[in-house]
KOLMIGU-323581 format. One record per residue: residue number from 1; residue in one letter; x, y, z of N, C-alpha, C in turn. Coordinates in Angstrom, 2 decimals. Example, Ala and Ser with C-alpha at 12.3 -4.5 7.8 and 13.67 -1.06 7.14 Angstrom:
<sites>
(1 A (13.19 -5.69 7.80) (12.30 -4.50 7.80) (13.20 -3.30 7.80))
(2 S (12.85 -2.25 7.08) (13.67 -1.06 7.14) (12.90 0.03 7.87))
</sites>
This chain:
<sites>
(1 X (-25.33 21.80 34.94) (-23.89 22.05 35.06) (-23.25 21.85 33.68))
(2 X (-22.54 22.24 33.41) (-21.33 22.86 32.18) (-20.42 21.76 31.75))
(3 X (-20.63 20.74 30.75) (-19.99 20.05 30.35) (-17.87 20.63 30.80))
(4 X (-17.16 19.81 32.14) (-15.74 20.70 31.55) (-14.93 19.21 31.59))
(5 X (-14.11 19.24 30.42) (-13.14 18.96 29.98) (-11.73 18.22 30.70))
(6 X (-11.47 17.59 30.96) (-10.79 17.21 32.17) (-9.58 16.18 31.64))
(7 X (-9.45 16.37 29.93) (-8.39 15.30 29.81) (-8.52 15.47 28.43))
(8 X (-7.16 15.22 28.01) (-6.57 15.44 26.20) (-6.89 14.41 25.65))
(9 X (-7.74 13.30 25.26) (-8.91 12.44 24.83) (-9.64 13.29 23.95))
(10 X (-9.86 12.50 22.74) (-10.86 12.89 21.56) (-12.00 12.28 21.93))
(11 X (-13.24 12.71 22.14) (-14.43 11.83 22.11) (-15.35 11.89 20.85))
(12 X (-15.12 10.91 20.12) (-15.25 11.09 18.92) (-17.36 10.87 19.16))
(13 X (-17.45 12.31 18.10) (-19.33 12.47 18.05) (-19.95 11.33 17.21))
(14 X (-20.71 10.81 17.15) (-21.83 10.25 16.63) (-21.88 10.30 15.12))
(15 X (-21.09 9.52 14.32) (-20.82 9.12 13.28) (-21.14 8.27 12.29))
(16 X (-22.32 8.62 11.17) (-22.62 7.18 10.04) (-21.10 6.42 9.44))
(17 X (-20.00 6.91 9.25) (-19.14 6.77 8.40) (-19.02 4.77 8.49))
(18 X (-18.74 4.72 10.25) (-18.43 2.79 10.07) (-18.81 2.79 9.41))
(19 X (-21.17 2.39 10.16) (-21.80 1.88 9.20) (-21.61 1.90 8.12))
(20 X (-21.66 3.06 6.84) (-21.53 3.13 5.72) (-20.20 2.07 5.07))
(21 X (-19.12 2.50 5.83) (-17.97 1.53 5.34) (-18.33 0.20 5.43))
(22 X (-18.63 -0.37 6.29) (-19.09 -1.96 6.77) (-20.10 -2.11 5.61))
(23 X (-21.39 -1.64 5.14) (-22.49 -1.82 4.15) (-21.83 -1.86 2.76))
(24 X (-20.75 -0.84 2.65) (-19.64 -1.13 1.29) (-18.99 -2.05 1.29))
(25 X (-18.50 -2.94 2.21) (-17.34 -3.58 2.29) (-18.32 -5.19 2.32))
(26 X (-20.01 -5.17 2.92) (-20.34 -6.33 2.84) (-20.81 -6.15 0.35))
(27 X (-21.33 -5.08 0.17) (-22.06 -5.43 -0.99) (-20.71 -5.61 -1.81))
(28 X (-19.35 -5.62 -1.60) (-18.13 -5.65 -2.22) (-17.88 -7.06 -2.18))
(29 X (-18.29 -7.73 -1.00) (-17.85 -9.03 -0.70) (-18.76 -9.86 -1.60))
(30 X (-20.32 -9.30 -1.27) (-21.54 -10.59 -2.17) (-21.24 -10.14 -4.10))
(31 X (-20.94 -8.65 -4.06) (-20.62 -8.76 -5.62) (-19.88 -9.81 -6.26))
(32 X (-18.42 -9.74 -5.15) (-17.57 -10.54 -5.80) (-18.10 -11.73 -6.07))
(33 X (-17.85 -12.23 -4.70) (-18.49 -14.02 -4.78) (-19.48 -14.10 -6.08))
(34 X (-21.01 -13.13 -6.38) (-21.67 -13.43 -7.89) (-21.04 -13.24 -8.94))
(35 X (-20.19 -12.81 -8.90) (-19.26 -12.63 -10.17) (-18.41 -13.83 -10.26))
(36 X (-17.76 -14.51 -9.23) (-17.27 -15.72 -9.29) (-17.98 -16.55 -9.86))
(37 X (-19.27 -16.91 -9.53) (-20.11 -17.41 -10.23) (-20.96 -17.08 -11.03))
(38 X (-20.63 -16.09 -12.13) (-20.54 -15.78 -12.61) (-22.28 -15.33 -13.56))
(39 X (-23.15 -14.27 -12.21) (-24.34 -13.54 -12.07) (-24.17 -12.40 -12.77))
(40 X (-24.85 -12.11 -13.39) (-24.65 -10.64 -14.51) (-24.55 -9.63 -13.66))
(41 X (-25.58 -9.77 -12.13) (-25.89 -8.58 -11.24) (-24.63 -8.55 -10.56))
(42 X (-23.97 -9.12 -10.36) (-22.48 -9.10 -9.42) (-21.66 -8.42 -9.97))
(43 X (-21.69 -7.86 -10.69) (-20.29 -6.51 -11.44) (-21.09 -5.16 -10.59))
(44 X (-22.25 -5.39 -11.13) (-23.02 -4.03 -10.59) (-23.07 -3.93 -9.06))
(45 X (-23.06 -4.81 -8.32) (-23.19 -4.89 -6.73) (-22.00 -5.02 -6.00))
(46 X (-20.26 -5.01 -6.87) (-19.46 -5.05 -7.19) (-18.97 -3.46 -7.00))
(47 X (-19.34 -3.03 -8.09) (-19.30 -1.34 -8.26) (-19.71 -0.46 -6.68))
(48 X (-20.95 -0.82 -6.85) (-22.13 -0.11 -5.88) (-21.17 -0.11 -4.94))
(49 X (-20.58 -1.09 -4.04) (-20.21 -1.44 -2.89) (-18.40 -0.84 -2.87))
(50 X (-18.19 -0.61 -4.08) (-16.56 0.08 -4.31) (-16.88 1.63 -4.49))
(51 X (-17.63 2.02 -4.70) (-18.53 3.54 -4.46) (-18.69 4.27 -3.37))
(52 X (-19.19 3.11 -2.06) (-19.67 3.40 -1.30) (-18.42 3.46 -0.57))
(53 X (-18.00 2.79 -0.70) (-16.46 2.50 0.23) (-15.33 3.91 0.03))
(54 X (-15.43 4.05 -0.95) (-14.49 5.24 -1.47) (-15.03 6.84 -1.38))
(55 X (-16.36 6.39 -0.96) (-16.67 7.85 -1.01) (-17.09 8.01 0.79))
(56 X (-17.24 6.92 1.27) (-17.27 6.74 2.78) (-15.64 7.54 3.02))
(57 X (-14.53 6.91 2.58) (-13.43 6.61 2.93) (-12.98 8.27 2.94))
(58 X (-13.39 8.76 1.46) (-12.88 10.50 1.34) (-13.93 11.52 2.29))
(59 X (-15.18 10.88 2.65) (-15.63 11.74 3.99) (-15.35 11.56 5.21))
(60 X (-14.97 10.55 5.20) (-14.34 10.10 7.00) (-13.31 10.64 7.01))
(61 X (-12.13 10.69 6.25) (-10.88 11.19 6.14) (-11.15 12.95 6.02))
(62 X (-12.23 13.06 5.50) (-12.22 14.95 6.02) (-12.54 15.35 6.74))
(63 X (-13.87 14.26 7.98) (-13.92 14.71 9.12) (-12.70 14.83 10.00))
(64 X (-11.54 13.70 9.78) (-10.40 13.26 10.31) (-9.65 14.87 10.46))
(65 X (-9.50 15.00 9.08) (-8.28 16.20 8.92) (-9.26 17.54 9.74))
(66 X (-10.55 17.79 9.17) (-11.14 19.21 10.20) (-11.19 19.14 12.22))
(67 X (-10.90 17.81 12.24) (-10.77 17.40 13.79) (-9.41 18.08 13.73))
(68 X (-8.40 17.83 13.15) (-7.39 17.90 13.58) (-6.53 19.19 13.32))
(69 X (-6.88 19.70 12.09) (-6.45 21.30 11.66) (-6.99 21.99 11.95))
(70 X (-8.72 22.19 12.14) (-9.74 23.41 12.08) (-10.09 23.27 13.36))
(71 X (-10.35 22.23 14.18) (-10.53 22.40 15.62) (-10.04 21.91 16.56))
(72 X (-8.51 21.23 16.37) (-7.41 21.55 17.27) (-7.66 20.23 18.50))
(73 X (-8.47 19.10 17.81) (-8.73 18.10 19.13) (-7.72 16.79 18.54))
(74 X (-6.70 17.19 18.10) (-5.72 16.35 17.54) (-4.53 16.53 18.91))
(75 X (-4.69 16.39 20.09) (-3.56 16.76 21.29) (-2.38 15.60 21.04))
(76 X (-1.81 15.94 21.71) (-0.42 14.91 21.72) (-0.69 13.36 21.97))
(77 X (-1.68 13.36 23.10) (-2.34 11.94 23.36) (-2.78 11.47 22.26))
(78 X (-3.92 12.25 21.27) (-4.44 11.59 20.29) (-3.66 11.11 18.93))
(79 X (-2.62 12.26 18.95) (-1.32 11.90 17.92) (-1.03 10.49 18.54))
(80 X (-0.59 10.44 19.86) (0.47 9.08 19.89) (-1.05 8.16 19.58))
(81 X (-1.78 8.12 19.69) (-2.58 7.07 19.48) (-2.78 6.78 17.80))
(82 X (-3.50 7.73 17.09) (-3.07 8.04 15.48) (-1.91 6.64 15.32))
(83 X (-0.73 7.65 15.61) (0.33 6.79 15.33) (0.17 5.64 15.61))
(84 X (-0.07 4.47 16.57) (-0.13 3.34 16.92) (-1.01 2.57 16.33))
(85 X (-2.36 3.34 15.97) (-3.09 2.87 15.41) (-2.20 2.71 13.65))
(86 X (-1.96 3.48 13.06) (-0.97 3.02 11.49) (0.06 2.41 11.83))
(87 X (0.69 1.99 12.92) (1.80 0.62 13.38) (1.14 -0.41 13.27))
(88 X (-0.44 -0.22 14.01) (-0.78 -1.82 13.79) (-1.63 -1.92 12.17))
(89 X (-2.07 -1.68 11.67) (-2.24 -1.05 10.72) (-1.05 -1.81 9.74))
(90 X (0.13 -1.57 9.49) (1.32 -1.97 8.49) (1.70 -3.32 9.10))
(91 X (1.29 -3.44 10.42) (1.72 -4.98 11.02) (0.80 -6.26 10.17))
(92 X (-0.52 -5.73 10.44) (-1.41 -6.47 9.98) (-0.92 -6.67 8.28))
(93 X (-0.56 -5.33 7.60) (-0.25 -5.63 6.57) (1.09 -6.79 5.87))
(94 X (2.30 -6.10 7.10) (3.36 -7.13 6.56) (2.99 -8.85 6.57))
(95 X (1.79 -9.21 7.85) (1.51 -10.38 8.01) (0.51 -10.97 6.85))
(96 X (0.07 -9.82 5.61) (-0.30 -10.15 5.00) (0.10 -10.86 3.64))
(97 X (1.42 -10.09 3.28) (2.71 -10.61 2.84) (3.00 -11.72 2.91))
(98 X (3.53 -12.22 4.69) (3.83 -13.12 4.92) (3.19 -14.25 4.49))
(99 X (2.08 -14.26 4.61) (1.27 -15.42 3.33) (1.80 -15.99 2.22))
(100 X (2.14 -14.83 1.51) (2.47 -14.98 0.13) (4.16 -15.66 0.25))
(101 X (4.81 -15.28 0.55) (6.10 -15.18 0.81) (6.37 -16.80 1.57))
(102 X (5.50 -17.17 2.45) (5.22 -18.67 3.02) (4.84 -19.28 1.60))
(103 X (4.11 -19.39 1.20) (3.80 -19.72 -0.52) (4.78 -20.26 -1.35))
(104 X (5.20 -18.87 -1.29) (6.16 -18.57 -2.63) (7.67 -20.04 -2.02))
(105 X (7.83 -19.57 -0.74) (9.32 -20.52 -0.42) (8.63 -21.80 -0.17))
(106 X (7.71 -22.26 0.21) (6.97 -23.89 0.60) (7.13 -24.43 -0.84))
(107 X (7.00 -23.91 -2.00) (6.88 -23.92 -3.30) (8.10 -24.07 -3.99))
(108 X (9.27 -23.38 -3.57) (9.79 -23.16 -4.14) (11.41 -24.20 -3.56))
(109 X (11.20 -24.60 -2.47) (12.41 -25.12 -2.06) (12.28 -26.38 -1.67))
(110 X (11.05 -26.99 -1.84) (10.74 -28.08 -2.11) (9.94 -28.43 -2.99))
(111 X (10.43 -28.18 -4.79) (9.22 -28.52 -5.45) (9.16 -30.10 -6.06))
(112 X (7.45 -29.58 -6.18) (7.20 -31.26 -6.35) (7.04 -31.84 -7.69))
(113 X (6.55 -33.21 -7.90) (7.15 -34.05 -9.14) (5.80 -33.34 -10.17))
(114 X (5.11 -32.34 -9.22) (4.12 -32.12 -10.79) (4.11 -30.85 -11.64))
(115 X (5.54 -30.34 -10.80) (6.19 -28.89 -11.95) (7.64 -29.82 -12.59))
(116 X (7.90 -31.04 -11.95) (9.14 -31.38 -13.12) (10.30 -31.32 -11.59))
(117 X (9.93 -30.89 -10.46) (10.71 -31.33 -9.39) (11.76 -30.28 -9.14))
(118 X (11.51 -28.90 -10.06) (12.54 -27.84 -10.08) (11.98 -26.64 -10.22))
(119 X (12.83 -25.45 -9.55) (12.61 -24.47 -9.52) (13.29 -23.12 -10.18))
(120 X (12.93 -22.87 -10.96) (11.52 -22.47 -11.75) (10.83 -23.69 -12.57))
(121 X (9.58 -23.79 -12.34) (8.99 -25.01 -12.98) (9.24 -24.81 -14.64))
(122 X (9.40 -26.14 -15.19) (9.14 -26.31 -16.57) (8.50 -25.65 -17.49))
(123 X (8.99 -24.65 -18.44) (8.17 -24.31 -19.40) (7.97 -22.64 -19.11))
(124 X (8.61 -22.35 -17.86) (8.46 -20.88 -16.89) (9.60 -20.61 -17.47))
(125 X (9.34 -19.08 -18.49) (10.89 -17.98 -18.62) (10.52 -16.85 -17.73))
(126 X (11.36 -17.15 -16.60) (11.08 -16.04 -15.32) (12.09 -14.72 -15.63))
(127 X (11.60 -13.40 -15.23) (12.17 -12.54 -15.69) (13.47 -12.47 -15.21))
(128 X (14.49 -11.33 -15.58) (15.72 -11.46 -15.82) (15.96 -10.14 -14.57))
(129 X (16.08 -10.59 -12.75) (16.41 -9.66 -12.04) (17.01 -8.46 -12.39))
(130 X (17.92 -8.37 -13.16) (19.54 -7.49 -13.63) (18.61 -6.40 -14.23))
(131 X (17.39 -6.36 -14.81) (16.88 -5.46 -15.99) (15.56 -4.83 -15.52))
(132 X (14.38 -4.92 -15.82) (13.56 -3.64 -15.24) (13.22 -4.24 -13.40))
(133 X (13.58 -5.21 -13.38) (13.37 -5.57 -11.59) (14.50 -4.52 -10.79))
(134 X (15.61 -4.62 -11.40) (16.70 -3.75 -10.68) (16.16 -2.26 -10.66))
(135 X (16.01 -1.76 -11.69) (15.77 -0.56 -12.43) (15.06 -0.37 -11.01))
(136 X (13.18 -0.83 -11.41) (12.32 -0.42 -9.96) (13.07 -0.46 -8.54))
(137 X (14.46 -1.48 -7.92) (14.76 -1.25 -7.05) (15.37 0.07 -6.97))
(138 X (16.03 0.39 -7.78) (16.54 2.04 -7.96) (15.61 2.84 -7.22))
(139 X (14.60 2.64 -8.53) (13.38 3.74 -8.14) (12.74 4.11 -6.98))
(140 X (12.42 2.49 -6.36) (12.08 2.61 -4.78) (12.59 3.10 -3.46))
(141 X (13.96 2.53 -3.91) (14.97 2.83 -3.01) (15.71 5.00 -2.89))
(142 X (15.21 5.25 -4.30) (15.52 6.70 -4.29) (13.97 7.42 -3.29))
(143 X (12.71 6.38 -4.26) (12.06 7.42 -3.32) (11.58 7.59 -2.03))
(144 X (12.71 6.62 -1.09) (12.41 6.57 0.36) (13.19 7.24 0.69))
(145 X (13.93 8.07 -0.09) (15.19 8.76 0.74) (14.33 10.01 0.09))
(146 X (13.63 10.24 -1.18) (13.07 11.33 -1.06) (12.09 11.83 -0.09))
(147 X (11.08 10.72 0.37) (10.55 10.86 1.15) (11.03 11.36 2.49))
(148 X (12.13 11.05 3.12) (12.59 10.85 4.02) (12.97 12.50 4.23))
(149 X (13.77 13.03 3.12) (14.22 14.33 2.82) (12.94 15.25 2.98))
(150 X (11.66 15.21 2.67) (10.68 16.07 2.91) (10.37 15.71 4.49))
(151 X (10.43 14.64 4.83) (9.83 14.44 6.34) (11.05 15.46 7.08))
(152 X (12.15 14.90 6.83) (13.02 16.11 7.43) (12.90 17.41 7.14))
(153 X (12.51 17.83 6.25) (12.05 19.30 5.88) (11.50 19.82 6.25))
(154 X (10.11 18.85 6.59) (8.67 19.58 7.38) (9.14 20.03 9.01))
(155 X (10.37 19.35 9.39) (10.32 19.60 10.79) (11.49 20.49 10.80))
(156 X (12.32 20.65 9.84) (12.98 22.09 10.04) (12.07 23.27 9.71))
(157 X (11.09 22.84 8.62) (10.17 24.26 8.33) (10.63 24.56 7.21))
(158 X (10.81 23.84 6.46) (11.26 23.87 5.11) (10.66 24.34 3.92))
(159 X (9.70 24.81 3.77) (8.39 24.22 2.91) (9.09 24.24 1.45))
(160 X (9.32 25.06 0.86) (10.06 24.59 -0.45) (10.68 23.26 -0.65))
(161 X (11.39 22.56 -0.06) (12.14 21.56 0.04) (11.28 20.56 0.24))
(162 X (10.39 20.84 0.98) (9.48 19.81 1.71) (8.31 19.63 0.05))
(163 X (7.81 20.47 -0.69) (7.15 20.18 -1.70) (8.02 19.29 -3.07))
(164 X (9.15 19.72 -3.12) (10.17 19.26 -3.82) (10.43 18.18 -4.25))
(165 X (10.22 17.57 -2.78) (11.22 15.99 -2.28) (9.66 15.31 -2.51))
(166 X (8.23 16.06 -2.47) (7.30 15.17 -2.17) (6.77 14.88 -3.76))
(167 X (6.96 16.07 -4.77) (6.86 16.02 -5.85) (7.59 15.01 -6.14))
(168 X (8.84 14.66 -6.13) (10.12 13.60 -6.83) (9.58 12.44 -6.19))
(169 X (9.02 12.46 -4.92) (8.95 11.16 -4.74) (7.31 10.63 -5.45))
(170 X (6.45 11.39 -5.64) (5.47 11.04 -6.58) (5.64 10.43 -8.19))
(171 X (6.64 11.65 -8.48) (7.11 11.13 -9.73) (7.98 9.88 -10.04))
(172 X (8.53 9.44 -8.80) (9.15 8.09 -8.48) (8.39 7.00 -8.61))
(173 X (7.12 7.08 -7.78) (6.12 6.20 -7.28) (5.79 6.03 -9.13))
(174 X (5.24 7.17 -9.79) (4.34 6.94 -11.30) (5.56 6.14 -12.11))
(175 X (6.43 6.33 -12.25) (7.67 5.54 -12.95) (7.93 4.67 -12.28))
(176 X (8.02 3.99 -11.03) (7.93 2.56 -10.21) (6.44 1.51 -11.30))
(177 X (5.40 2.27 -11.58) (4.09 1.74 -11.74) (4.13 1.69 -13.17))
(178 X (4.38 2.61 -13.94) (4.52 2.20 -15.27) (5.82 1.20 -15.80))
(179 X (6.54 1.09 -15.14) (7.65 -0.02 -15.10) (7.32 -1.43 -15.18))
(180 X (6.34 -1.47 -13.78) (5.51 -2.56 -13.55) (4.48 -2.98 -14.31))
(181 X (3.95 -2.09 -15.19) (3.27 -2.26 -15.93) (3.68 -3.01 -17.35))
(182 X (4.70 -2.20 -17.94) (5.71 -2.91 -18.87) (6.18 -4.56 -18.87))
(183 X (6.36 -4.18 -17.09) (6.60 -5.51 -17.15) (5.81 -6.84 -17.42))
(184 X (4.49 -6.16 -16.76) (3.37 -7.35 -16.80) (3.30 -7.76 -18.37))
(185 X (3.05 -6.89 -19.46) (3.11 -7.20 -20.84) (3.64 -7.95 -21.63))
(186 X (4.94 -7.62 -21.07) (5.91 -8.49 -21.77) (6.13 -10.05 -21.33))
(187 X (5.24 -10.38 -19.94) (6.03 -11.76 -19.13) (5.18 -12.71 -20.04))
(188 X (6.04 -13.62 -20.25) (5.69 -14.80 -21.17) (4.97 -15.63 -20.07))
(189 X (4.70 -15.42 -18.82) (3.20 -16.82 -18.21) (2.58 -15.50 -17.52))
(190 X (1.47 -16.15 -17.42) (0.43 -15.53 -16.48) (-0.12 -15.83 -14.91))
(191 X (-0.97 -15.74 -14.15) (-1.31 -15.71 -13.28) (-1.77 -17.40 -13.18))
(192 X (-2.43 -17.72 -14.60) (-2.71 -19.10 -14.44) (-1.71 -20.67 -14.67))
(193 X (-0.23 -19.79 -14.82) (0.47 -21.01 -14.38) (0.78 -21.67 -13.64))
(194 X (-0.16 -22.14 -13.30) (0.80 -22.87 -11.80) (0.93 -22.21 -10.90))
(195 X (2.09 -22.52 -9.75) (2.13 -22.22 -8.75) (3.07 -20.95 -9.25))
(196 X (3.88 -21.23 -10.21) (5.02 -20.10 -10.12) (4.04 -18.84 -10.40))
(197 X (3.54 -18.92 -11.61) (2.29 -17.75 -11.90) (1.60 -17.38 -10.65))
(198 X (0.95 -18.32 -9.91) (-0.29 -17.60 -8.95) (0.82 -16.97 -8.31))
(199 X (2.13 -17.56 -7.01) (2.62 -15.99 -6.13) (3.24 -15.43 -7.16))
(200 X (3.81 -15.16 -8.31) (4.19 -14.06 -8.63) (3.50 -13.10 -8.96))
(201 X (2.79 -13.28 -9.20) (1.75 -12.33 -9.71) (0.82 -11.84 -8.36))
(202 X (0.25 -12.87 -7.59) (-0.30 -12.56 -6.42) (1.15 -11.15 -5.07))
(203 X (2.20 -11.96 -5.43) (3.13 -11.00 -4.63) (3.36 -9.65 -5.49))
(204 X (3.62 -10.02 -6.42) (3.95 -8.56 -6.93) (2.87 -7.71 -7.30))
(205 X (2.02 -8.35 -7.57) (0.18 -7.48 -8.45) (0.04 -7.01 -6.87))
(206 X (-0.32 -7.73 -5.54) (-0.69 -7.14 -4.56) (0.22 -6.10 -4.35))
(207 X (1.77 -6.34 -4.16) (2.92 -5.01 -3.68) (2.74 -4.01 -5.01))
(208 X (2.08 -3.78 -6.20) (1.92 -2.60 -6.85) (0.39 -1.85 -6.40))
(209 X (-0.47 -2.88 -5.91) (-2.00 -2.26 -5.50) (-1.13 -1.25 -4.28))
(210 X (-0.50 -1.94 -3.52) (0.37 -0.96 -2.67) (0.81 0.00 -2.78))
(211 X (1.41 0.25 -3.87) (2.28 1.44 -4.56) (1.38 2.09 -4.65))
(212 X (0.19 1.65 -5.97) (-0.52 2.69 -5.83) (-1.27 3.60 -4.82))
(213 X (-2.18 2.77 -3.70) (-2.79 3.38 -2.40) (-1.51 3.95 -1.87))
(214 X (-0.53 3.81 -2.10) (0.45 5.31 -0.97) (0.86 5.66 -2.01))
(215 X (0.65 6.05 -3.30) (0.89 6.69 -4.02) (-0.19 8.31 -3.77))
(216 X (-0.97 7.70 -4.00) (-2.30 8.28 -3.60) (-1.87 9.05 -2.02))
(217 X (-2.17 8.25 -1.34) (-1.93 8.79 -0.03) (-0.98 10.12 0.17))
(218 X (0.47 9.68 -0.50) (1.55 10.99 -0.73) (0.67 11.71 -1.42))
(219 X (0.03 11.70 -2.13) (-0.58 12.89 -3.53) (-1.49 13.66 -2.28))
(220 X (-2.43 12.76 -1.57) (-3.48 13.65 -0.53) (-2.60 14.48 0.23))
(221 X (-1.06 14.22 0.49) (-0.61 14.69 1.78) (0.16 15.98 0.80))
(222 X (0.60 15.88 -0.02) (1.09 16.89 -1.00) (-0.14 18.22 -1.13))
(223 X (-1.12 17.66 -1.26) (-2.57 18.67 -1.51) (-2.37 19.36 -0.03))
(224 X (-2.66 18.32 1.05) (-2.70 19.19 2.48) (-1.15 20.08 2.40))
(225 X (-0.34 19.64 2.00) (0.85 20.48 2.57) (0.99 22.17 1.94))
(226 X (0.31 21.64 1.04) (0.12 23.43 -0.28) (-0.91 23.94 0.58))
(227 X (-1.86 23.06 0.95) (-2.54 23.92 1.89) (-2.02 24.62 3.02))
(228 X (-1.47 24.38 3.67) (-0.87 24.31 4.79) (-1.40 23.58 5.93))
(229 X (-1.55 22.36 5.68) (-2.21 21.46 6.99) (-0.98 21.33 7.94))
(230 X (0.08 21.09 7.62) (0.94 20.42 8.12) (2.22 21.55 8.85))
(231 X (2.60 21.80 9.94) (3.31 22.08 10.82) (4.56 21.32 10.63))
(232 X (5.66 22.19 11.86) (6.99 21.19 12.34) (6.58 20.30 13.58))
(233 X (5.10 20.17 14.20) (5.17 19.47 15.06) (3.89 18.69 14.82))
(234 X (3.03 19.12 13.94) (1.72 18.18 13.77) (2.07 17.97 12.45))
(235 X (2.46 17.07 11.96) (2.32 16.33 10.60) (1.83 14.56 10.62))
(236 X (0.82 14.34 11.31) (0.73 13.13 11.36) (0.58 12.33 10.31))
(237 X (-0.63 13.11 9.40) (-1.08 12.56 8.40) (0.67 12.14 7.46))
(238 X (1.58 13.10 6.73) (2.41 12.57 6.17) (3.05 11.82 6.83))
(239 X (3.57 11.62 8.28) (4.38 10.75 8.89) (3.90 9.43 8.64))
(240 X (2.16 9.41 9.07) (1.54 7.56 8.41) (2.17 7.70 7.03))
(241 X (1.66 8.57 6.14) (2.04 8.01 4.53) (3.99 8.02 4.22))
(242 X (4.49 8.40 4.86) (5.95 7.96 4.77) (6.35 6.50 5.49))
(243 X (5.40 6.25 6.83) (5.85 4.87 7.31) (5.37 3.99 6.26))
(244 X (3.69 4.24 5.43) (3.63 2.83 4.57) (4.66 2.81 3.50))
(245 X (5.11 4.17 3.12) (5.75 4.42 1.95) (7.16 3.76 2.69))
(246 X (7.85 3.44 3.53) (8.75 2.65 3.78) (8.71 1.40 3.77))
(247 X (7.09 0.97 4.51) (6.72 -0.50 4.19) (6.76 -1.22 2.89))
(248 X (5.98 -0.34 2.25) (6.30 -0.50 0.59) (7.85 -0.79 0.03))
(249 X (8.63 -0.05 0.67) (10.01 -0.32 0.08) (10.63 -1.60 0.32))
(250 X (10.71 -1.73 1.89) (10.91 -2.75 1.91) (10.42 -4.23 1.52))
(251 X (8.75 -3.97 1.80) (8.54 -5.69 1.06) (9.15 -5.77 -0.64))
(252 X (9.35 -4.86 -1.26) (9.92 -4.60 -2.58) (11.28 -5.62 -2.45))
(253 X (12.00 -4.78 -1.95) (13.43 -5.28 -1.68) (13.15 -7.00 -1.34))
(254 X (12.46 -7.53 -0.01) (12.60 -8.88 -0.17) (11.85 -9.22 -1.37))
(255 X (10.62 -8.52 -1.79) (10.37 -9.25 -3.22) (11.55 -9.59 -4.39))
(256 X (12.21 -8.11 -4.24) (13.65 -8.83 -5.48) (14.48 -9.41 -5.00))
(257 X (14.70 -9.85 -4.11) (15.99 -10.70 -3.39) (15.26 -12.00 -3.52))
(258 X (14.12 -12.14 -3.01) (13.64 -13.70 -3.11) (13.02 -14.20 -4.30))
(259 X (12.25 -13.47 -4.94) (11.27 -13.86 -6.70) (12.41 -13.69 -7.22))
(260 X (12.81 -12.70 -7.91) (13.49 -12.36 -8.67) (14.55 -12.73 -9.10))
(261 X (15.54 -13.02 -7.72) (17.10 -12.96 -8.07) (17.18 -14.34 -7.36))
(262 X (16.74 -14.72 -6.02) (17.07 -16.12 -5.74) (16.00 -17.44 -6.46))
(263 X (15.09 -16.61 -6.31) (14.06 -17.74 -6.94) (14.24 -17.68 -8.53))
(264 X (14.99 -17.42 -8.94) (15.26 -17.44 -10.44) (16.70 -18.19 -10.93))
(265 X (17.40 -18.29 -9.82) (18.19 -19.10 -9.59) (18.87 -19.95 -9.09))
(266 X (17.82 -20.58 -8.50) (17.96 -22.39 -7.71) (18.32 -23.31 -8.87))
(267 X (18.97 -23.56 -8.24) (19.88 -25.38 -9.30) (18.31 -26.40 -9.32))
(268 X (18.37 -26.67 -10.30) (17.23 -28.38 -9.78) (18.13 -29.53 -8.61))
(269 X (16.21 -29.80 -8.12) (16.75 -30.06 -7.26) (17.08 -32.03 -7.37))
</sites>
């Protein structure tokens, strides 16, 4: 009897991709750790395992997109699922934040007698919110509304408009990153000061690794859209990369409201 079909469910075929990801993600883990301790072979097993991961990551993601453009098993069910799956996905992420951000205020609003009992610790010239911190809020804050402007585009059927807004907001994202970059150069402490050094650098170095991966992400969804992957009613793929690209904005924003502008200006205590 005749395999039939009885429900809008993807049954996804028989796939190396996990495995492969999981085998990258363990030789990524033992690189590191030998490199911590500092094994000549741990850069190389390091590599190997960031190879594998990335090139796992760009074949899984093309089986993803030919499921969903070339043979049409992307149904409405599997969209809403897609979607839920990148909700929890940015959840997990904001809670990753939240770490840092627990850190940063445990640190910061009760500091103790071995930074000098004040915040910003002793000897810390923390940057000056008003000047390239503001600037990047600009930047961020324009390119969620650019973003926002192509997502609306794609569903009027825009396509000119819709490449436009996705271009500006790329070119947003590369001037957000070279900003950040500037900035790192110029900051008079590093990562190894103290507490103020480790979250600043840990919050903000992690929220630019961010920038970049949905930087990227917009750039893949820009490629599909010239292609024409993307419809007024199937655009999943850009809808995930506009929700992280919002996530991104916002942990930004509490990053400059709390590092920047309040944590730069607490009275001693």
């Amino acid at each position: 009897m005749s395999h039939i079909k009885r429900h809008n469910y993807h049954l996804v075929n028989p796939s190396p991709w996990p495995i492969s990801a999981s085998s990258g993600s363990f030789l990524m883990t033992v690189g590191a750790v030998l490199c911590f301790h500092f094994y000549q072979k741990g850069i190389s097993i390091l590599l190997l395992g960031l190879l594998i991961v990335i090139l796992t990551s760009f074949l899984w993601w093309r089986d993803v997109i030919r499921e969903g453009v070339y043979e049409g098993r992307h149904t409405k069910v599997v969209q809403k699922g897609l979607k839920l799956g990148v909700v929890l996905f940015i959840v997990s992420e904001v809670m990753f934040f939240v770490s840092f951000f627990w850190a940063f205020f445990h640190s910061s609003i009760a500091p103790t007698i071995e930074i000098g009992a004040i915040w910003p610790p002793v000897g810390i010239e923390p940057f000056r919110a008003w000047d390239i911190p503001l600037l990047n809020t600009i930047i961020l804050v324009l390119s969620g509304a650019t973003i926002t402007w192509a997502h609306y585009a794609l569903i009027i059927g825009n396509f000119n408009q819709a490449t436009a807004s996705i271009y500006l907001t790329i070119t947003l994202a590369i001037f957000f990153t070279l900003l950040q970059v500037c900035e790192y150069i110029e900051a008079t402490f590093n990562i190894s000061d103290g507490v103020y050094g480790s979250t600043f650098f840990l919050a903000t170095g992690f929220h630019g690794f961010h920038v970049l991966i949905g930087s990227i992400f917009i750039l893949v969804c820009l490629i599909r859209h010239l292609l024409y992957h993307f419809s007024r009613t199937h655009h999943v793929g850009f809808e995930s990369a506009a929700w992280y690209w919002h996530f991104v904005d916002v942990v930004w924003l509490i990053l400059f409201i709390s590092i920047y502008w309040w944590g730069n200006m607490m009275p001693a205590l």
